[in-house]
LOSE-138782 format. One record per residue (C-alpha): residue in three letters; x, y, z. Coordinates in steps of 0.05 Angstrom, whole numbers, plus 5000, padded with zeros to 4 digits. Layout:
<sites>
ALAXYZ ...
</sites>
This chain:
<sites>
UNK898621863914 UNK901221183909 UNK896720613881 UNK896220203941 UNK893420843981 UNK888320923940 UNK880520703949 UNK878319973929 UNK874220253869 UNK880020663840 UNK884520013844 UNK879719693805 UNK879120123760 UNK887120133752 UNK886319443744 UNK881819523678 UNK886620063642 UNK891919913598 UNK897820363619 UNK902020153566 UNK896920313506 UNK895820863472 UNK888220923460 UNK884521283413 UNK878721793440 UNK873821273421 UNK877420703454 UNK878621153511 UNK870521303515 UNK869420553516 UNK874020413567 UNK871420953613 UNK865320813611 UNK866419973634 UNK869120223699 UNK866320153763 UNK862220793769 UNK860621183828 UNK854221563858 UNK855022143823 UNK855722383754 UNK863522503739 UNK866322983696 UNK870622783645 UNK876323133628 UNK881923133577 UNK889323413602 UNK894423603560 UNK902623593561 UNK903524133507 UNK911824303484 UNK911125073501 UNK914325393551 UNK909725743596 UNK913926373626 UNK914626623552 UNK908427073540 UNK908326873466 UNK908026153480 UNK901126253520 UNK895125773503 UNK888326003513 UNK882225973478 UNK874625783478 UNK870625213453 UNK864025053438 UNK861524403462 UNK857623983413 UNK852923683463 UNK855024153523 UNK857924093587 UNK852523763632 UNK853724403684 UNK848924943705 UNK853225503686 UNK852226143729 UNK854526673687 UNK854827483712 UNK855228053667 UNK857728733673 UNK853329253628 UNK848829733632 UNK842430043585 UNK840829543524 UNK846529063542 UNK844428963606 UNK837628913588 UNK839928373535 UNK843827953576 UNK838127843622 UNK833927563572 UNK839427123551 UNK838726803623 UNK844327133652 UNK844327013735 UNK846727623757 UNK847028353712 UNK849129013736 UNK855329563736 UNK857129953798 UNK852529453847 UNK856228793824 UNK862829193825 UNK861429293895 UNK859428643918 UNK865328313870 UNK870028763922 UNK865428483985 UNK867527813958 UNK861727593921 UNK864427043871 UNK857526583868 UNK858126493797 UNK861826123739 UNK862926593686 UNK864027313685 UNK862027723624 UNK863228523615 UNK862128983557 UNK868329363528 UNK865630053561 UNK864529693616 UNK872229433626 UNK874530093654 UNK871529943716 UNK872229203720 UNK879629203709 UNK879829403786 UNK877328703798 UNK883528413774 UNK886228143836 UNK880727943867 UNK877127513797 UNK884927383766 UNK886726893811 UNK879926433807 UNK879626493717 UNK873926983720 UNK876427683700 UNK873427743625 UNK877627733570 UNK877027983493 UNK880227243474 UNK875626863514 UNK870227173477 UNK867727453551 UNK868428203526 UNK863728303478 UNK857728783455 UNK853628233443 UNK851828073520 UNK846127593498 UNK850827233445 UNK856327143495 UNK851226933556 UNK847226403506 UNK854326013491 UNK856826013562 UNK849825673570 UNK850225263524 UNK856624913543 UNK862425323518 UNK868125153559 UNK874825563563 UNK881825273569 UNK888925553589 UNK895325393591 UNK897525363672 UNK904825483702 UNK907524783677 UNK905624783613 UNK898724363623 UNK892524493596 UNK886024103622 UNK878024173603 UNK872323823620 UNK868723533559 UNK862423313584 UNK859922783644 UNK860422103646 UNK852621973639 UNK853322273574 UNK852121683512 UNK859421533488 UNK858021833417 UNK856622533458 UNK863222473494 UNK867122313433 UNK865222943395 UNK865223273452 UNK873123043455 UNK874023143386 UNK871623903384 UNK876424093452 UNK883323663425 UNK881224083353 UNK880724693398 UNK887024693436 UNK890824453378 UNK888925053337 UNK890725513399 UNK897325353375 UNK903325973385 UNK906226223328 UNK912226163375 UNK911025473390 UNK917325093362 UNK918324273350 UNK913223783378 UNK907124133400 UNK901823583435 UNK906323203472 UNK901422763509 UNK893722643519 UNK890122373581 UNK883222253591 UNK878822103660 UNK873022253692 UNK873522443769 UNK874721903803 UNK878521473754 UNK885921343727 UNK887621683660 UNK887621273598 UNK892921563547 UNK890921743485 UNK895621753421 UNK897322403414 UNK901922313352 UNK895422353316 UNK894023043334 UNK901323303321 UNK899423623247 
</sites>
């Protein structure tokens, strides 16, 4: 969308952000947060260019990370279990537990939740869910940390603002860091913990220049470019 078709607040914002300058995070956090804001609380989100090619199966980026002061988002998180891990991962606050019942209503269309958690014995079943939880990011997966014996463990992170990241068809990679309400020194090493994150998730495969640019925003704003050279290490 062009710039002149887009609302008066997001032209003003345009108008406050340096295209040409390459920010660091905690310039970036500054800036954001002297825009004009809006009624709601925004997420903030960093995207990624990364130099990987994304139809080569050893160049795929995809991890987890922890967020220092979490993600500002009720998180509904459903696991497949059954006996003690079921039992666990209710404790741990999980929204919805169950086995055969939740693979049922998962096939009725049931997706009401955020995060989907199974236990390895549980996979055998779950894998039949594959087309219908694939295509929204919620089928569990052992490098997500989302198949796991420790139900409680896994359901107490996702609460606590773990966020996951992947690597899409065009080589991109975006993940919310926190919302814009958040104090700036919140967002920062919020920031600081995801770039670490993705940089890490790194391919072996992964050849030349691997960062190739950094943008953050929050929902309704223009991206301010960070300086990605920095993070090429």
């Amino acid at each position: 969308m062009k710039l002149k078709d887009r609302s008066k607040r997001y032209r003003a914002c345009a108008d406050l952000v340096d295209p040409l300058k390459a920010y660091s995070l905690p310039e970036a956090v500054d800036a954001l947060k002297k825009l004009p804001p809006t009624k709601f609380d925004q997420t903030v989100t960093l995207s990624f260019k990364l130099g990987v090619d994304p139809r080569q199966s050893d160049q795929m980026v995809r991890g987890t990370c922890p967020l220092p002061h979490g993600s500002g988002k009720r998180v509904r998180v459903l696991v497949f279990a059954q006996g003690q891990a079921a039992i666990a991962a209710k404790e741990a606050g999980a929204e919805y537990v169950g086995f055969d019942d939740l693979i049922k209503q998962c096939q009725a269309g049931f997706q009401d939740f955020d995060v989907a958690i199974a236990t390895p014995a549980a996979m055998s079943e779950v894998r039949k869910l594959g087309k219908i939880l694939g295509p929204r990011g919620l089928m569990p997966n052992p490098k997500t940390g989302t198949v796991t014996e420790d139900t409680a463990k896994a359901v107490r992170e996702v609460k606590a603002g773990r966020v996951e990241f992947k690597l899409d068809k065009n080589g991109n990679v975006a993940v919310p860091m926190g919302k814009f309400s958040f104090a700036p020194e919140a967002l920062v090493e919020n920031g600081t913990a995801v770039i670490d994150a993705v940089v890490k998730a790194r391919p072996p495969a992964a050849k030349g220049k691997f960062v190739h640019s950094i943008t953050v925003c929050a929902t309704m704003t223009p991206g301010l470019r960070l300086d990605a050279a920095t993070y090429n290490r």
